[in-house]
C-alpha positions as CSV (number, residue, x, y, z in Angstrom):
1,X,-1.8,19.6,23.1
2,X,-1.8,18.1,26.7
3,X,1.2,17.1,28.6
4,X,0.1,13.4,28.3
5,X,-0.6,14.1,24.5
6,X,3.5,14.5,24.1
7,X,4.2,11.5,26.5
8,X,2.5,9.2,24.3
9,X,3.9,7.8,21.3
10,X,2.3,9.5,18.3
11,X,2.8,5.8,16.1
12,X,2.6,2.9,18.1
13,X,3.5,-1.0,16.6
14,X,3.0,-3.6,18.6
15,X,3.3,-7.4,17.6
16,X,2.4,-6.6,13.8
17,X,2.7,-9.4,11.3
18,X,2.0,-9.7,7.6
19,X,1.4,-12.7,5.8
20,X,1.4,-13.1,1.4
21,X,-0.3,-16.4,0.1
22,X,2.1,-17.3,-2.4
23,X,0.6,-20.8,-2.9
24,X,0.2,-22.6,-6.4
25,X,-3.1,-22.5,-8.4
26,X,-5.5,-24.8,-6.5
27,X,-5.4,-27.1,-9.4
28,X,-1.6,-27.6,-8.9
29,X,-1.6,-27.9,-5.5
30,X,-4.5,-30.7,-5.6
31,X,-1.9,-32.0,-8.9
32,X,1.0,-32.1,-6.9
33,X,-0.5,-32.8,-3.3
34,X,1.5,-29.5,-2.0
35,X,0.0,-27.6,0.6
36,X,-0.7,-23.5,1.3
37,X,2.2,-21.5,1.3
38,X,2.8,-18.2,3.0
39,X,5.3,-15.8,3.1
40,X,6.0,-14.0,6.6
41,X,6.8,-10.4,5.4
42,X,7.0,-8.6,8.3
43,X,6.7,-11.1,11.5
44,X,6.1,-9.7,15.0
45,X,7.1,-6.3,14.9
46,X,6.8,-3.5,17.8
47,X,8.1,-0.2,18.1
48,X,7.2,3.3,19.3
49,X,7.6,6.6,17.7
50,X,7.8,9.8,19.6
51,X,5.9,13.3,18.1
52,X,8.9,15.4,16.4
53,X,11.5,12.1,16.1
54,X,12.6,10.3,13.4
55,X,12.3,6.7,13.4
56,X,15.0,5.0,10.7
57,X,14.2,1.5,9.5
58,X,17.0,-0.1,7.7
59,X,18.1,-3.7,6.0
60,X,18.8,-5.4,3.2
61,X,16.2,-5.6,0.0
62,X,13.2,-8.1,0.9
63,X,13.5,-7.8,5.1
64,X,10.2,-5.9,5.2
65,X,10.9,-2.4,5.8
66,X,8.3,-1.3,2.8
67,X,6.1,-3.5,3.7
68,X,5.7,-2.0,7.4
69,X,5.3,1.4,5.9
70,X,2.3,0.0,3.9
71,X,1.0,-1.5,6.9
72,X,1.1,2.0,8.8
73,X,-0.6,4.2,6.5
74,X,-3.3,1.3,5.7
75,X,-2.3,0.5,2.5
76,X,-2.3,-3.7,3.9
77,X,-4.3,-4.5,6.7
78,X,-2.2,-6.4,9.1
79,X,-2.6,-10.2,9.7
80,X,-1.8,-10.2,12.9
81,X,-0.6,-8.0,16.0
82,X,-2.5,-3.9,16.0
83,X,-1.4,0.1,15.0
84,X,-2.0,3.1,16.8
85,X,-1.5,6.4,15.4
86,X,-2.0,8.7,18.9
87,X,-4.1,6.2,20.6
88,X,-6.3,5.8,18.1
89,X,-6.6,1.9,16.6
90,X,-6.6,0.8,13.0
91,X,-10.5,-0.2,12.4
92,X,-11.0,-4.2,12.1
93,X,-11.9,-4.1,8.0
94,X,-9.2,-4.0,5.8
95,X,-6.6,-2.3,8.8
96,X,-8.5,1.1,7.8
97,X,-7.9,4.3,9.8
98,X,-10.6,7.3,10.4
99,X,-10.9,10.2,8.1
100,X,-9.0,12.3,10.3
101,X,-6.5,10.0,10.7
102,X,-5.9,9.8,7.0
103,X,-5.4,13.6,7.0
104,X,-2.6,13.5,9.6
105,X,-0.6,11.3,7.6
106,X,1.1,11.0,4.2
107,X,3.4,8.9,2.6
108,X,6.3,9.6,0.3
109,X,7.0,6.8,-2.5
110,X,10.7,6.0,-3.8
111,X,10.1,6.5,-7.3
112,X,9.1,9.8,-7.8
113,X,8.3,9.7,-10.9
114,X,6.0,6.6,-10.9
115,X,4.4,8.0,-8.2
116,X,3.1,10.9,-9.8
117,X,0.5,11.1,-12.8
118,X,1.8,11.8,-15.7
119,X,-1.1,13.2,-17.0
120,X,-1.7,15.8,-14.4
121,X,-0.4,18.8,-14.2
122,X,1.4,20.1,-10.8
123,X,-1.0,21.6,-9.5
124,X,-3.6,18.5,-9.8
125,X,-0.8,16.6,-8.3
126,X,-0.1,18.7,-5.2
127,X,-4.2,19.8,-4.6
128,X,-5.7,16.1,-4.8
129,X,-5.3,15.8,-1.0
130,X,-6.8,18.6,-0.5
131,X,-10.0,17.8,-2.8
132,X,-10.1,14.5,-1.4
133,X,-10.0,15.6,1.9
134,X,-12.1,18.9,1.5
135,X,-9.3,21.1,3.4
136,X,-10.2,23.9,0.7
137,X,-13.2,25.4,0.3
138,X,-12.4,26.8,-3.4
139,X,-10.7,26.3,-6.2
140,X,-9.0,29.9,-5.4
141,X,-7.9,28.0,-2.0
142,X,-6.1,25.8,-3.5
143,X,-4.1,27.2,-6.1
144,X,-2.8,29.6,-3.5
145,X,-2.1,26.9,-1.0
146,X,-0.4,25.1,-4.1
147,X,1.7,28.5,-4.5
148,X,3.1,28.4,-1.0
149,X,3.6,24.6,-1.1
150,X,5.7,24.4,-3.9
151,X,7.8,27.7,-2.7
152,X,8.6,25.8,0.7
153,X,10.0,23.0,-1.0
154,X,12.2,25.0,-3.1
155,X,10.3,25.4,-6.6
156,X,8.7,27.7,-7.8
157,X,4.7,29.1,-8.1
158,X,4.7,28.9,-11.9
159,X,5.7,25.4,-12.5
160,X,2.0,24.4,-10.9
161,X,1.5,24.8,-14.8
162,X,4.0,22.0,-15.8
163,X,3.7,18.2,-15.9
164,X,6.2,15.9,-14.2
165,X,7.9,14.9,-17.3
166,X,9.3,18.5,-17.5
167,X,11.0,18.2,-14.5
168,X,14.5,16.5,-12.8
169,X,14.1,13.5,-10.0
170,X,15.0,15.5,-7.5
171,X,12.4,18.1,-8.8
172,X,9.8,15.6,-8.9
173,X,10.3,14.2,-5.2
174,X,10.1,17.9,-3.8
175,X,6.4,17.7,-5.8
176,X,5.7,14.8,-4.0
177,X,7.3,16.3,-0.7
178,X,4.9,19.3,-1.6
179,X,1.6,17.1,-2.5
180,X,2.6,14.8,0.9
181,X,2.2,18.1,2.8
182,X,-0.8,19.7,1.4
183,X,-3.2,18.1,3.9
184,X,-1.4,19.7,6.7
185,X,-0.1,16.3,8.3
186,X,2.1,15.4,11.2
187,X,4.0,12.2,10.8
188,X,4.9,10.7,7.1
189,X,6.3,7.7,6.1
190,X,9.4,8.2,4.0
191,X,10.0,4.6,2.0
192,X,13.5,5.4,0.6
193,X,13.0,8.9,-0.6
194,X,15.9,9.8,-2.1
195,X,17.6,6.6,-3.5
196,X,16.9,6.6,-6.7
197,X,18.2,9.7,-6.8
198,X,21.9,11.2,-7.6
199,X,24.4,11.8,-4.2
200,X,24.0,15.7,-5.0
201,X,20.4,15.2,-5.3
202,X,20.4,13.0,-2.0
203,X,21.6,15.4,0.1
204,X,19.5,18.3,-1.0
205,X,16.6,16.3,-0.8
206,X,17.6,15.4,3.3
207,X,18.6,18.7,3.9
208,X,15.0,19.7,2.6
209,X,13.6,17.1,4.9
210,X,15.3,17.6,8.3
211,X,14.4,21.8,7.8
212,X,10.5,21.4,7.0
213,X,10.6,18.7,10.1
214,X,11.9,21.3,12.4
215,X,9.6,24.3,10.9
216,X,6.4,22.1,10.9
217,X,7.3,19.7,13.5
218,X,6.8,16.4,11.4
219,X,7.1,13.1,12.6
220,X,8.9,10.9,10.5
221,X,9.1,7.1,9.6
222,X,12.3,6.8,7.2
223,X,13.2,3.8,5.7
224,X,16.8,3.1,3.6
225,X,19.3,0.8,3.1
226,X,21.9,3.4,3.1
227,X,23.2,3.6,7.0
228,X,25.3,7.0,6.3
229,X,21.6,8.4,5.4
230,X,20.5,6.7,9.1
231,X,23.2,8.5,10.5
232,X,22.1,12.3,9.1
233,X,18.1,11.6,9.5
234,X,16.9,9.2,12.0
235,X,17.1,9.7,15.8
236,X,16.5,6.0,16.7
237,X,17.7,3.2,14.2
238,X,15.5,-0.4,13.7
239,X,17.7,-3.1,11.9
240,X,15.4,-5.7,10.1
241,X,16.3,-8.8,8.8
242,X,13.7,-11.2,7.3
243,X,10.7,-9.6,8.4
244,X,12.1,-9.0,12.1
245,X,13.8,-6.3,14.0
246,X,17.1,-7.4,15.1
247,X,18.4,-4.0,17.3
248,X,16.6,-0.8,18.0
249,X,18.5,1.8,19.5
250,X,19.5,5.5,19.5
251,X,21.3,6.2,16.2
252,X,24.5,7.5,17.4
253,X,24.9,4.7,19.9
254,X,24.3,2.6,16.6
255,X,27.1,3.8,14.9
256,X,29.3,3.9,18.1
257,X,28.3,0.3,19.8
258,X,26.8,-2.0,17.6
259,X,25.6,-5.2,18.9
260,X,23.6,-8.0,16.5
261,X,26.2,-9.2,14.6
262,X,23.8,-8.4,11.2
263,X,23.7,-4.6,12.2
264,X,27.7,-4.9,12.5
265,X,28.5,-6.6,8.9
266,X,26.0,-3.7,7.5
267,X,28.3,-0.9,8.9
268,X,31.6,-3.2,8.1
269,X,30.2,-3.0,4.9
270,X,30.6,1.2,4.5
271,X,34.0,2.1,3.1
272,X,36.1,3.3,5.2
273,X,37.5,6.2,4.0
274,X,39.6,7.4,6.4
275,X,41.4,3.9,6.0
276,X,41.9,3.5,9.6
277,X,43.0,-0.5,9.2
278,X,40.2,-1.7,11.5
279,X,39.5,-5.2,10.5
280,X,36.5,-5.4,8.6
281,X,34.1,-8.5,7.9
282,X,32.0,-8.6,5.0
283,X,28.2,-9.1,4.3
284,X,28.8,-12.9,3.9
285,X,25.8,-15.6,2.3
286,X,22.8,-14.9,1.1
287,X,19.1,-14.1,2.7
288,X,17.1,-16.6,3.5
289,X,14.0,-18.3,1.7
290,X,11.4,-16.1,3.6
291,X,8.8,-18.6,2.6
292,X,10.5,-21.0,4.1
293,X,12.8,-19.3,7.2
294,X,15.2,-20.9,9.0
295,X,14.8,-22.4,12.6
296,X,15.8,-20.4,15.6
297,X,17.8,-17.3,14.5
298,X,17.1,-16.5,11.1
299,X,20.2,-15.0,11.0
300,X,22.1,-18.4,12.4
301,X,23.2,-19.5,8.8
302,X,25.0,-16.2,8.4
303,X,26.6,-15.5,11.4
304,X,29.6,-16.7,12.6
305,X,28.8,-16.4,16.3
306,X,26.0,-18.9,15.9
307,X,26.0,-21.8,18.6
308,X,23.0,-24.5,18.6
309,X,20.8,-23.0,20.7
310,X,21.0,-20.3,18.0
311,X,19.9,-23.1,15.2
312,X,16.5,-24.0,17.3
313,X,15.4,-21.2,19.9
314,X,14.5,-17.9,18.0
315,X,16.0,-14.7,20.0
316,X,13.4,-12.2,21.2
317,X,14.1,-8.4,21.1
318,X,15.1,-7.5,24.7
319,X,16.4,-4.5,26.5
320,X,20.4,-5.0,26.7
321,X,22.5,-2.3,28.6
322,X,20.6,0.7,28.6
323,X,18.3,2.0,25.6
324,X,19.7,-0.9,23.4
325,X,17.3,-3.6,22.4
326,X,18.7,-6.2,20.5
327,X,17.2,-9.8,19.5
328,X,20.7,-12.1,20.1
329,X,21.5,-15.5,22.2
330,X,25.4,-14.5,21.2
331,X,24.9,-10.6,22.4
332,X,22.8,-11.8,25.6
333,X,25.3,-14.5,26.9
334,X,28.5,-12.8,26.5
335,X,29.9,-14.1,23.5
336,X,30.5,-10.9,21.6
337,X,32.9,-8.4,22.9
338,X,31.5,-5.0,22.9
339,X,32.3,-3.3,19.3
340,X,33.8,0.0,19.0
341,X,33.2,1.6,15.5
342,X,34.3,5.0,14.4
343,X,32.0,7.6,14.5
């Protein structure tokens, strides 16, 4: 690996969007005289991810965050904007990547049981990379590569015999873990790993995560809606909201000095246990209609910092004081004092 190899972002993001048709039949829409509609998932995204970090993308259900993992790994080609996984762009058709690309990254699902075949048993499960990518060259090869995958996640070499049914959640995302490593990759995408699991469970699972990342170097992409998971995993924090990154910044200068007044009524919204009296403002309202998004700010109808020029210009995501980037009229003209939060 060359010195400009490690300056340049492994993943790089840059003006991505994603439209859904969610129009009528034709028939009604010719009925009713309605026209197209389209749902902006994600809308003009663009971030960077460093080789060996860990990138946290976090919001409410329905801003987008699964939807840019699916756009990474190629599972939706993009409608707008372009990927780069270590310089290398997504292919025109379909937002494709190379076979080689494909090998150096894997994906890990939220359901871990959905996402494995019930049918199969482990060791199916955890070698199908590998036959699909031909990293093996017998069947010998595999099984022993299964053996060593499913002891470095914690299980053990015998249950390659069992199916996934036979096994607890948290058991069946370490098989996934174990199958998302078998083709040897370097960054996955981690779309809420460990939330439909039990707290116990949840921290195991981390734990689990954050070792193999130091020991193999992994990159990764995490997404959650849980902050105090943020606050263990990532190394940089994205806020979304409706399809758009609100703040991007360091995680502990997150947690410390918030900005966007979203990203400060999520962290309001942790209970504070060391009841320390700070006053505290709730998640108020509801998300917007994506299909049909407020003007300006999305945010606007939410906020109570919101001014006109909130209700018709839409914020961009700019630098603000330092490594902070944040998307705010209120943050960049000075009406929001500087939060302090509790670590």
């Amino acid at each position: 690996m060359t010195i400009s190899d490690t300056a340049r972002p492994l993943v790089a993001v840059h003006g991505v969007g994603r439209d859904f048709d969610v129009s009528k039949s034709w028939l009604n829409r010719v009925i009713e005289r309605t026209p197209r509609q389209l749902l902006k998932a994600v809308d003009d995204v663009t971030f960077e991810i460093m080789r060996g970090e860990t990138l946290g993308l976090v919001g409410e259900s329905g801003c987008g965050k699964s939807t840019v993992a699916r756009l990474i790994v190629g599972l939706y080609p993009p409608s707008r904007g372009r990927i780069e996984f270590d310089g290398n762009p997504q292919t025109a058709d379909a937002g494709a990547w190379s076979a080689d690309v494909r090998r150096r990254m894997q994906m890990i699902f939220q359901d871990p049981y959905a996402s494995l075949n019930p049918r199969w048993r482990v060791a199916e499960i955890v070698a199908e990379p590998m036959r699909a990518q031909e990293s093996a060259s017998s069947r010998q090869d595999q099984l022993a590569r299964v053996a060593q995958l499913l002891t470095q996640v914690g299980l053990s070499p015998a249950d390659a015999r069992k199916y996934p049914h036979e096994f607890s959640g948290g058991q069946r995302q370490r098989i996934s873990i174990a199958r998302a490593l078998s083709s040897s990759p370097e960054f996955l995408v981690c779309d809420e790993p460990t939330s439909a699991l039990d707290v116990s469970v949840q921290a195991q699972i981390l734990n689990l995560m954050k070792d193999l990342q130091e020991r193999l170097g992994l990159t990764y992409l995490f997404i959650s809606h849980n902050l105090a998971v943020m606050s263990q995993m990532a190394t940089r924090v994205g806020v979304m909201y409706l399809g758009r990154i609100v703040e991007l910044v360091e995680s502990a200068e997150l947690f410390a000095r918030p900005q966007h007044p979203y990203t400060r009524m999520l962290l309001d919204a942790i209970p504070d246990l060391e009841m320390s009296g700070r006053p505290r403002t709730p998640v108020a309202g509801e998300v917007a209609n994506p299909v049909e998004p407020p003007a300006g700010c999305a945010f606007h109808p939410r906020c109570p910092h919101a001014n006109e020029r909130c209700r018709i210009e839409r914020p961009e995501l700019n630098q603000w004081r330092g490594l902070t980037r944040v998307a705010c009229h209120a943050v960049e003209e000075g009406r929001i004092g500087n939060a302090q939060h509790p670590s």
